[in-house]
C-alpha positions as CSV (number, residue, x, y, z in Angstrom):
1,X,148.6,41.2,67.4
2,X,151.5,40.2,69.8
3,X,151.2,41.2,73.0
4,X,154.3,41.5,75.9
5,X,152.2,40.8,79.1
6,X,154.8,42.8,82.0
7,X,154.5,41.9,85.4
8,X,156.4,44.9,87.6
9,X,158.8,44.1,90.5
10,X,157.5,43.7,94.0
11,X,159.7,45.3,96.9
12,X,160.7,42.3,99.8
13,X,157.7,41.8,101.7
14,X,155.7,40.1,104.6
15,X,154.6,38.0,102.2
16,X,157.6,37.5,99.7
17,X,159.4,34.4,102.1
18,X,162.6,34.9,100.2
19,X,164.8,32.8,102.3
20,X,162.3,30.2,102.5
21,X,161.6,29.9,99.1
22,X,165.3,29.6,98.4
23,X,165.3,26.5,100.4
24,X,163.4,24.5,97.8
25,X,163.9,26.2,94.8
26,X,161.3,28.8,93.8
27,X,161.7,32.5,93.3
28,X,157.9,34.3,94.1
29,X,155.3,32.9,96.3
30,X,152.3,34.1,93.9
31,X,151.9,34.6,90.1
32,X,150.1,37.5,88.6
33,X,146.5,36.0,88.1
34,X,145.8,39.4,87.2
35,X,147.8,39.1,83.6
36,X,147.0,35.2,83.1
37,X,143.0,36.4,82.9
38,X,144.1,39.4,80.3
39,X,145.5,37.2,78.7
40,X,142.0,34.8,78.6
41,X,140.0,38.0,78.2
42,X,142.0,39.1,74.9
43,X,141.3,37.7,71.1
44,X,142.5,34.1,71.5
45,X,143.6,34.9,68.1
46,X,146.9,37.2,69.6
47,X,150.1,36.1,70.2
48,X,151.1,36.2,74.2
49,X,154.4,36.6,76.6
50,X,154.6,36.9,79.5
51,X,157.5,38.5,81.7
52,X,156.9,38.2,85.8
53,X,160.0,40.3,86.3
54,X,159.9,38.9,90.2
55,X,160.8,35.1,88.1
56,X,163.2,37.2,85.2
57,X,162.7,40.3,83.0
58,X,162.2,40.8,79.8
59,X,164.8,40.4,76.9
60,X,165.1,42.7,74.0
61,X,164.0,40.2,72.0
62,X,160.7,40.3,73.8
63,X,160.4,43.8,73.1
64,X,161.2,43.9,69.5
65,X,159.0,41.1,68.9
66,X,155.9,42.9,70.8
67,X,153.6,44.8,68.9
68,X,151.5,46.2,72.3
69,X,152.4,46.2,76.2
70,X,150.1,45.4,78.6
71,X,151.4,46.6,82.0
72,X,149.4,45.6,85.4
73,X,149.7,46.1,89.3
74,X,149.6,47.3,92.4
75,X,150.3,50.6,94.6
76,X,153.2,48.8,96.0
77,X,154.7,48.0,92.6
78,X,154.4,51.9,91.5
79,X,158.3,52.2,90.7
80,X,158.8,49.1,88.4
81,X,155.3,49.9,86.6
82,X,155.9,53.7,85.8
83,X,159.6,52.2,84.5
84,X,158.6,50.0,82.4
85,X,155.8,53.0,80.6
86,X,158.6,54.9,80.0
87,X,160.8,52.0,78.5
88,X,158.1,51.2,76.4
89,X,157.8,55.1,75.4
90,X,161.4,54.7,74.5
91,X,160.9,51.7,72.3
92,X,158.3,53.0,70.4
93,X,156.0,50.3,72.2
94,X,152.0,51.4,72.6
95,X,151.3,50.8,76.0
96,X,148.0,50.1,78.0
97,X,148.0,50.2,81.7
98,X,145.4,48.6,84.0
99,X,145.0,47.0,87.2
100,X,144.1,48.2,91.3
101,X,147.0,51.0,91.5
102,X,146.0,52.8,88.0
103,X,142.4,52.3,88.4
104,X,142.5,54.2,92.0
105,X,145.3,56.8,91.1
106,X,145.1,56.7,86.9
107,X,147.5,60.3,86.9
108,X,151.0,58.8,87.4
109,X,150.2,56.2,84.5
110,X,149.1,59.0,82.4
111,X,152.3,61.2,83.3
112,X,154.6,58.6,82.5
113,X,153.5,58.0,79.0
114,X,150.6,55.9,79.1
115,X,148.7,55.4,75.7
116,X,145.7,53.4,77.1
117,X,144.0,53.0,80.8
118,X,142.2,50.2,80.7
119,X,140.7,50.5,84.0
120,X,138.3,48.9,86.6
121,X,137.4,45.0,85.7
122,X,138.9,43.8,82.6
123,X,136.0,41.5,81.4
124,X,134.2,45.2,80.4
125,X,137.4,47.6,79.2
126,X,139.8,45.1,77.9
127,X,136.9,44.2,75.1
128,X,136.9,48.8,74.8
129,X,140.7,48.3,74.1
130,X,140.1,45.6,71.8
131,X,137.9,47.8,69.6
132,X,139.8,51.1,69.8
133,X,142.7,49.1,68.9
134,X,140.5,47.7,65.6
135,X,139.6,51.4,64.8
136,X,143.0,52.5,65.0
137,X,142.9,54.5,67.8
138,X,146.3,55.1,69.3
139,X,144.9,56.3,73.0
140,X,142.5,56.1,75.1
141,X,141.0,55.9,78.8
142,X,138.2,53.0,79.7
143,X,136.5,52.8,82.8
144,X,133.3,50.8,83.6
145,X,131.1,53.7,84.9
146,X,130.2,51.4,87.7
147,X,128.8,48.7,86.2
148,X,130.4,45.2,87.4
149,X,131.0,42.5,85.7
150,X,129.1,39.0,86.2
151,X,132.5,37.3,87.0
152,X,130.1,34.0,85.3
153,X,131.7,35.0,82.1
154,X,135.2,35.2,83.0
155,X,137.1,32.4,81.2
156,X,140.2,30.6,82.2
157,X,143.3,32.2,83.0
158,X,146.1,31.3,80.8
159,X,148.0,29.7,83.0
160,X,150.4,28.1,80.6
161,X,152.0,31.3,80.0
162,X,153.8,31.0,83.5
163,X,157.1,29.4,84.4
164,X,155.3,27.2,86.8
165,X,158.2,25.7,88.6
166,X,159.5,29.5,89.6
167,X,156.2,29.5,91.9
168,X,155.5,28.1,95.5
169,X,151.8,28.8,94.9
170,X,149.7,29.2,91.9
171,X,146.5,31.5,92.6
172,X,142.9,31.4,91.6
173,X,140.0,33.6,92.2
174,X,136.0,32.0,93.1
175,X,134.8,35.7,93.8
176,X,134.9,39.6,94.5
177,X,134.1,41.9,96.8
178,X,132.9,42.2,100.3
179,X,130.1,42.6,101.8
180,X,131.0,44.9,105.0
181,X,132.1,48.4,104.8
182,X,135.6,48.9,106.9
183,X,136.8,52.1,106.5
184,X,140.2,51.7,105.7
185,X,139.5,49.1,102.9
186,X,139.9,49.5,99.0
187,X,138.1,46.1,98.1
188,X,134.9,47.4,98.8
189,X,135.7,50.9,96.3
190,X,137.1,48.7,93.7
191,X,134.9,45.6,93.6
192,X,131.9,46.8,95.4
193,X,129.9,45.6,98.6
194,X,127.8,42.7,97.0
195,X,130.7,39.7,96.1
196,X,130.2,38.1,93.0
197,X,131.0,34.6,92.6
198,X,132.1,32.2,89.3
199,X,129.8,28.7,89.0
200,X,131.3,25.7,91.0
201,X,132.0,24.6,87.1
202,X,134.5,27.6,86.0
203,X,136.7,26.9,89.5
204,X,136.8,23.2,88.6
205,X,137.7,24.1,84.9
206,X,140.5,25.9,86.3
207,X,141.9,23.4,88.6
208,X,141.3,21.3,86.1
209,X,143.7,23.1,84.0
210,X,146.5,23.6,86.4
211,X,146.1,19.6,87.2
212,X,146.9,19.1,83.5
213,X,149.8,21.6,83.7
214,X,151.0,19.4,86.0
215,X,150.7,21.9,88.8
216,X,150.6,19.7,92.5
217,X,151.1,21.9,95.3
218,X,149.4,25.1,96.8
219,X,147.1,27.4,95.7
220,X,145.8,30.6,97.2
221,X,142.2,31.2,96.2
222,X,142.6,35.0,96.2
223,X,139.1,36.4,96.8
224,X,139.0,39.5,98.7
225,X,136.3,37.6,101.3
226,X,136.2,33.7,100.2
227,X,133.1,33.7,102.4
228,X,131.7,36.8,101.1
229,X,128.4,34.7,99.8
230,X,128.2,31.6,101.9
231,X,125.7,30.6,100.1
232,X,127.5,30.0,97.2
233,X,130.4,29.0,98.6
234,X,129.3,26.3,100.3
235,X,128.0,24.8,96.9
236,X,131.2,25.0,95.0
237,X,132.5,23.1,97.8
238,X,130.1,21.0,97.4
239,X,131.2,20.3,94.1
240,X,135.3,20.6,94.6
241,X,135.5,17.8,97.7
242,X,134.0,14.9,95.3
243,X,136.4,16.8,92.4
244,X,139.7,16.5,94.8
245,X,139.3,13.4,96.0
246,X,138.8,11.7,92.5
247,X,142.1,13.5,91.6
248,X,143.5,12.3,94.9
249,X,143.8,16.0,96.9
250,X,146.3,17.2,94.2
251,X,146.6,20.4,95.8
252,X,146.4,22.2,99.8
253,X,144.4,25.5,99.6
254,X,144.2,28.4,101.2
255,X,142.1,32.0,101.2
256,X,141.5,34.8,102.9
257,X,138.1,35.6,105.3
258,X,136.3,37.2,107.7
259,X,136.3,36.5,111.6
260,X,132.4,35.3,111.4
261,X,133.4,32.0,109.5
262,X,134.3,30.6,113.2
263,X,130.6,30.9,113.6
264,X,129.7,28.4,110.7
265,X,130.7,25.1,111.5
266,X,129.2,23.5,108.1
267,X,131.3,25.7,106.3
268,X,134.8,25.0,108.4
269,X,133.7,21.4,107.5
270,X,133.2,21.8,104.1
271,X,136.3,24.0,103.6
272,X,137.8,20.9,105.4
273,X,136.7,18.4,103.2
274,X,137.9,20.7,99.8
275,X,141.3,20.4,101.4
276,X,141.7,24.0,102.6
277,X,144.9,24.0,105.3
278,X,144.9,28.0,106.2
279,X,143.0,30.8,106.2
280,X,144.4,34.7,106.2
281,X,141.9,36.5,109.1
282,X,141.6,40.5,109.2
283,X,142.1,40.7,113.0
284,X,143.0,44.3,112.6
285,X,143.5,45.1,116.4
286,X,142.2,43.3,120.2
287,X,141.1,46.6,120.8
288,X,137.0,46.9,120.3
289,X,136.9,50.9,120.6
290,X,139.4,50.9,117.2
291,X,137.2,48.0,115.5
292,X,134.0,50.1,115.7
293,X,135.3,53.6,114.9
294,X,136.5,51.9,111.4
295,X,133.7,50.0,111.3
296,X,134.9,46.7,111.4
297,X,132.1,45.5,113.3
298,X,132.0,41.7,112.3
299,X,134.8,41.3,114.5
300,X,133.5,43.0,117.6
301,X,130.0,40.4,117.8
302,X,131.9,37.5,119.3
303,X,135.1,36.9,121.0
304,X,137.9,37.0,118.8
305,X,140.2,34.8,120.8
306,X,137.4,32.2,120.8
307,X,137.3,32.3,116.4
308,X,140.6,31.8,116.4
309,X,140.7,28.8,118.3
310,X,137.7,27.3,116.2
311,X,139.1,28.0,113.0
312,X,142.7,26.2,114.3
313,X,141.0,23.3,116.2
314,X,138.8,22.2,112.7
315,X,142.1,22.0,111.0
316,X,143.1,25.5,109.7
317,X,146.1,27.0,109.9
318,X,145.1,30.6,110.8
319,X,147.4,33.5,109.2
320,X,146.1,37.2,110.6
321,X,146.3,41.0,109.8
322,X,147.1,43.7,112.3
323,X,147.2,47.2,111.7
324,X,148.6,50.5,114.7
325,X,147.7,53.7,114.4
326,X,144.2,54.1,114.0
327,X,142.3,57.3,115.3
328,X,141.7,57.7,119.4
329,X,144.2,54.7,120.0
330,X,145.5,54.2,123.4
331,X,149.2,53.9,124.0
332,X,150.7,50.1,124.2
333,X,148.8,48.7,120.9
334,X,151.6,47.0,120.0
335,X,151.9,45.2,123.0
336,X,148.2,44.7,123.1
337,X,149.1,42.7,119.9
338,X,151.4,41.0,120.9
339,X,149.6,39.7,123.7
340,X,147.0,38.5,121.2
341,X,148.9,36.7,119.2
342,X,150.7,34.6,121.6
343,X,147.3,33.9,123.7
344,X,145.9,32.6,120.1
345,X,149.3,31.6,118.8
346,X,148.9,32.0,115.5
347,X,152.3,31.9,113.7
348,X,152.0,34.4,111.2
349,X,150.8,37.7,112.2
350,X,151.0,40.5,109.7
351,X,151.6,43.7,111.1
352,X,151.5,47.3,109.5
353,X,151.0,50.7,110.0
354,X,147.1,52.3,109.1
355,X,147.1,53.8,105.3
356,X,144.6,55.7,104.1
357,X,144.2,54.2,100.9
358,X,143.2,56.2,97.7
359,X,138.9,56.7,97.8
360,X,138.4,54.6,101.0
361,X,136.1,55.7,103.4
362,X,139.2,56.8,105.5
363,X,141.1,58.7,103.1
364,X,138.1,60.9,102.3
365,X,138.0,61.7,106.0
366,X,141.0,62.4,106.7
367,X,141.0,64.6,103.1
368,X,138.0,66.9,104.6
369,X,140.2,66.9,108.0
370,X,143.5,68.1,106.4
371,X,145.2,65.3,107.9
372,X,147.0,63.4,104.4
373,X,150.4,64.3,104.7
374,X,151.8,66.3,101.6
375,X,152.7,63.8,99.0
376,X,151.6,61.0,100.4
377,X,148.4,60.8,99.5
378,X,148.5,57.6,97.4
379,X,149.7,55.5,100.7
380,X,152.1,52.6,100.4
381,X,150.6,49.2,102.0
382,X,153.9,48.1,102.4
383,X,155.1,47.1,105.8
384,X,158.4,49.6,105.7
385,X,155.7,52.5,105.5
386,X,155.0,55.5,107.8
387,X,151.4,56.2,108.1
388,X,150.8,58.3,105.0
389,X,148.3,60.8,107.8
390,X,148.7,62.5,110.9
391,X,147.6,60.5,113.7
392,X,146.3,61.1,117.0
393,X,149.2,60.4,119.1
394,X,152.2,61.2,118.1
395,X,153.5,58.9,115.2
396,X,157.3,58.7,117.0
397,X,155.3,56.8,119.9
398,X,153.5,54.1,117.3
399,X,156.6,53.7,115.0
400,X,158.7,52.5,118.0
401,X,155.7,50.6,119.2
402,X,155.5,49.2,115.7
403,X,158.9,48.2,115.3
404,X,159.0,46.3,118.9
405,X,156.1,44.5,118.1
406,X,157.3,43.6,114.8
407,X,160.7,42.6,116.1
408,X,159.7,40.4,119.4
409,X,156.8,39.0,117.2
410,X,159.7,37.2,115.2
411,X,161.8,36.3,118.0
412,X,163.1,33.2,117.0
413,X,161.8,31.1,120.1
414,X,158.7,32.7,120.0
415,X,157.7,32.1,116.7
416,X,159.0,28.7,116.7
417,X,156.7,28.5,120.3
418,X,153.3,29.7,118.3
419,X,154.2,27.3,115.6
420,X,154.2,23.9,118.0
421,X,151.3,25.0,120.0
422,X,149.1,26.1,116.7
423,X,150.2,22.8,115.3
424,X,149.6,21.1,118.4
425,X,146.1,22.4,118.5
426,X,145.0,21.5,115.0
427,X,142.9,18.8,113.9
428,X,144.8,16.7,110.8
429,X,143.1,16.6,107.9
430,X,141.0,13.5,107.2
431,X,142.2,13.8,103.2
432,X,144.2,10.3,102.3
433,X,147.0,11.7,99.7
434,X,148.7,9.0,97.8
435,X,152.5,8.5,99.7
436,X,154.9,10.5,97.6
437,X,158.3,10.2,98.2
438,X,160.5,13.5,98.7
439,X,162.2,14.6,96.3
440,X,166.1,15.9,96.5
441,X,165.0,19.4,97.2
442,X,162.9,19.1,99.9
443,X,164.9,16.9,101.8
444,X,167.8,19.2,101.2
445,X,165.4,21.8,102.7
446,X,164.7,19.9,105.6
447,X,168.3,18.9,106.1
448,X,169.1,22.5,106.0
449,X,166.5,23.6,108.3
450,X,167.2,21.3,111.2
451,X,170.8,22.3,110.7
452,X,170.2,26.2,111.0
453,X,167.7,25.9,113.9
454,X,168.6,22.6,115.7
455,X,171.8,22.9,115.6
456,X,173.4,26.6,114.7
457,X,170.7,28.7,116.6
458,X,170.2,29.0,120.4
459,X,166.9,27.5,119.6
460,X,168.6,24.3,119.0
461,X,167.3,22.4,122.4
462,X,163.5,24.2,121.9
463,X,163.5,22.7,118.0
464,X,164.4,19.4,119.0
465,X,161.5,19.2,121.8
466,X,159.2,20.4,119.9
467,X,160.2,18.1,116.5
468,X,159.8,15.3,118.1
469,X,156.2,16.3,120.4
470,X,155.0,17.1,116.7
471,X,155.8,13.3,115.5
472,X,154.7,11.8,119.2
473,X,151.5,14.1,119.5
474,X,150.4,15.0,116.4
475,X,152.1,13.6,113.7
476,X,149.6,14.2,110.8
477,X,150.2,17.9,110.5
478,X,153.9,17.2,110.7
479,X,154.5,18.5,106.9
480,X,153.0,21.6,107.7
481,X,154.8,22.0,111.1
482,X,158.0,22.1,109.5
483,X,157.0,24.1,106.5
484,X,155.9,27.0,108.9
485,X,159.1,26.7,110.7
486,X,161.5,27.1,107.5
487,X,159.4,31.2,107.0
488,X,161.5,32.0,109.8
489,X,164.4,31.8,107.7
490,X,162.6,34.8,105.6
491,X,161.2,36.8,109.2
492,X,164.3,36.8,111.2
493,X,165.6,38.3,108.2
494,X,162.8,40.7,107.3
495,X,162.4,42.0,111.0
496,X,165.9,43.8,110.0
497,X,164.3,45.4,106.8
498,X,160.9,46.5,108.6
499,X,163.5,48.2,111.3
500,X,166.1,49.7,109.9
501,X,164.0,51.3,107.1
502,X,161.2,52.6,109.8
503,X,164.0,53.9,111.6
504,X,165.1,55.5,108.3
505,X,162.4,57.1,108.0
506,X,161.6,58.2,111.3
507,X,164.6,60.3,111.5
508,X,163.3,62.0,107.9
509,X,159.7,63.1,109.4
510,X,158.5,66.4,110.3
511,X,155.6,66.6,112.2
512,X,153.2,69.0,110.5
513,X,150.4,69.1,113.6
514,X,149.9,69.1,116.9
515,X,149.0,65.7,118.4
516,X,146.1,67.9,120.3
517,X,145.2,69.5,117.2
518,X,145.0,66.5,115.4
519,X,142.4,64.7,118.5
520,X,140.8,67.8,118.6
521,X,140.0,67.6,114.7
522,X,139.3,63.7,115.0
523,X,136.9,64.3,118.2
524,X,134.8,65.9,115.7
């Protein structure tokens, strides 16, 4: 069996750092782990490509030589994945579809020519495809029924099927799942409230593997809640300190987790120790009445200006979520998050409007209140979106909140600001890599950098200060101090995109309730 392994297009994002990837050469920040375990899961027997068509699409060779597609994504990738169904359809090509978007909303798939759903974790329904497949079956829908997976017996991604050098990050995954129960959050409908976790062995096999690949820079461990089980966390790390020093810190890591890690100081050690270098936090909002009516209530126990500090000072770079527009919000959010993030200065501060994702907690709420606006039910966690509900206060008021906050966020001084006193704050790491001279690219990166903001920009006289405080004060986060100020390159441009298409939209929207009607049904 040969099997075309299709990766859909992503729109520009937060996350995509275009322009700063330009700078040295790469095209996406992140692979699709997703495919690279398929791949693993399926009869090593079978022939594999695979097309990230973010890196370069696929040829006509690749579909004539394909016997079976195999298509996965996410909500935000809708457009490129239900294009590719049908070009398949039009080939002649069998098609199975999997993956978060088609496993939450499986009917677009199916209406755009989908002959198998392989849905939920793979490690259960890929092996259902495998055998319909051997029985000649020529469609068919899979689904776990609930039962998860013991992610012990996932095996290796295939990580040789990438073009590694198209990538600024390579991504791995220790567990999933999450073990509290915000409202707004799909993780916890897909992957269920108790995380599951790989042995310390299977995450060593597969830095082991990209090691022999030759892979030596970043990698995002991707787990929903990296500290989901501390328990087992802390052993891997255990294990992957002794394992990265041997190899001589080969890689910088980073993850995503809740607030409450501030609290453990054995684990920010340990994380430490691994060579971990930033953390993604879901921050959410400053304000305490929105945390607890979503139910985000592990970041309303201790002061969240106070985490943030402790996670920065150990020697993490903190990265943070916000989100406007949840129910009973006062007027000035925006500004109330902006006024967070420069009292913490963190550097990168994601910022969105609230979607009611499909089957969350939320968008069966707001379902029983009437409140999804007609067709757009499936939300869009995209940062271009409208709220995909009718809010409380009138959604005018929190778009032009939104787009202020967004904008002045990425100021150009500002950021650069955060970025020096974040960097300023943070503990170097203790990890002893072996001296690697630059190579042409990334001093051409460098070279361009200074030029654009110490020299072009009005920020020319701040960059300069703050360049040399970094080498004076604190020169052993240096390398990362730059590297945070080249993603402005991407945000100054980006800012434009989030408001000019906001704005777009905006203009488009027909209120379909009363802001009073609305509180009224939300008081409830």
């Amino acid at each position: 069996m040969r099997v075309l392994l299709l990766y859909p297009l992503f729109p520009k994002s937060f996350w995509s750092f275009d322009k700063a990837l330009e700078l040295v050469g790469r095209k996406v920040s992140l692979p699709p782990l997703s495919l690279t375990t398929v791949a693993a899961i399926l009869p090593q027997t079978w022939e594999f490509r695979l097309a990230d068509r973010n890196v370069r699409y696929e040829s006509d060779a690749d579909w004539y030589w394909a016997d079976l597609v195999i298509i996965s994504g996410m909500i935000v990738q809708k457009p490129d994945m239900l294009y590719l169904i049908e070009s398949a359809k039009r080939r002649g090509k069998p098609v199975a579809v999997g993956g978060p978007y088609v496993t939450s909303v499986p009917e677009a798939a199916q209406g755009a020519g989908a002959d198998f759903l392989v849905l939920d974790e793979g490690e259960i329904t890929l092996p259902m495809l495998v055998e319909a497949l051997e029985r000649g079956e020529t469609s068919g829908v899979f689904r776990a029924d609930g039962e998860k997976p013991a992610v012990t017996d996932t095996p290796v991604p295939r990580f040789d099927l990438l073009e590694l050098d198209a990538y600024g990050d390579m991504s791995v995954q220790f567990s999933r799942g999450c073990p509290f129960q915000c409202e707004f959050c799909d993780i916890i409908v897909l992957y269920g409230r108790k995380p599951r976790t790989k042995t310390p062995a299977q995450l060593l096999a597969e830095l082991q593997a990209l090691y022999d690949l030759g892979w030596r820079r970043s990698i995002f461990v991707v787990d929903d809640n990296f500290i989901g089980n501390k328990r087992n966390v802390k052993l891997m790390l255990k294990e992957l300190a002794p394992w990265m020093a041997a190899h001589g810190f080969p890689f910088t890591l980073s993850t995503e987790a809740s607030v409450d890690l501030a609290q453990d100081q054995e684990l920010l050690d340990l994380m430490i120790a691994a060579n971990f270098t930033a953390v993604f936090l879901g921050i959410e909002t400053p304000d305490t009445d929105s945390l607890a009516l979503t139910q985000k209530f592990q970041n309303t126990r201790n002061s969240l200006v106070e985490a943030v500090e402790t996670i920065n000072r150990t020697g993490l770079r903190v990265m943070a979520g916000f989100i406007i527009g949840f129910d009973g919000e006062k007027p000035g959010a925006g500004d109330r998050i902006i006024d967070f993030v420069e009292a913490t200065a963190i550097p990168q501060a994601l910022f969105s409007m609230l979607q009611a994702l499909p089957n969350t907690a939320l968008w069966h709420r707001l379902e029983k209140e009437g409140r999804l606006r007609a067709g757009d039910g499936e939300a869009n966690i995209h940062q271009t979106t409208l709220t995909n509900f009718v809010p409380t206060r009138p959604l005018e008021e929190i778009a032009q909140e939104y787009v202020r906050c967004f904008w002045e966020l990425y100021e150009p001084d500002r950021y650069l600001a955060r970025v020096y006193r974040h960097f300023l704050a943070m503990q170097p790491s203790p990890n002893k890599k072996k001296f690697k001279l630059p190579g042409l690219t990334d001093i051409r990166a460098m070279v361009t950098i200074c030029w654009r903001q110490g020299i072009q920009r009005s920020t020319r006289v701040q960059f300069w200060q703050q360049f040399f405080a970094i080498l004076r004060q604190n020169p052993g986060v240096f390398k990362h101090y730059l590297t945070n100020c080249a993603l402005l390159e991407h945000f100054i441009d980006y800012r434009e995109i989030v408001r000019d298409e906001i704005y777009t939209k905006l203009a488009d929207y027909q209120p379909e309730e009363s802001t009073e009607k609305v509180a009224a049904i939300a008081g409830k």
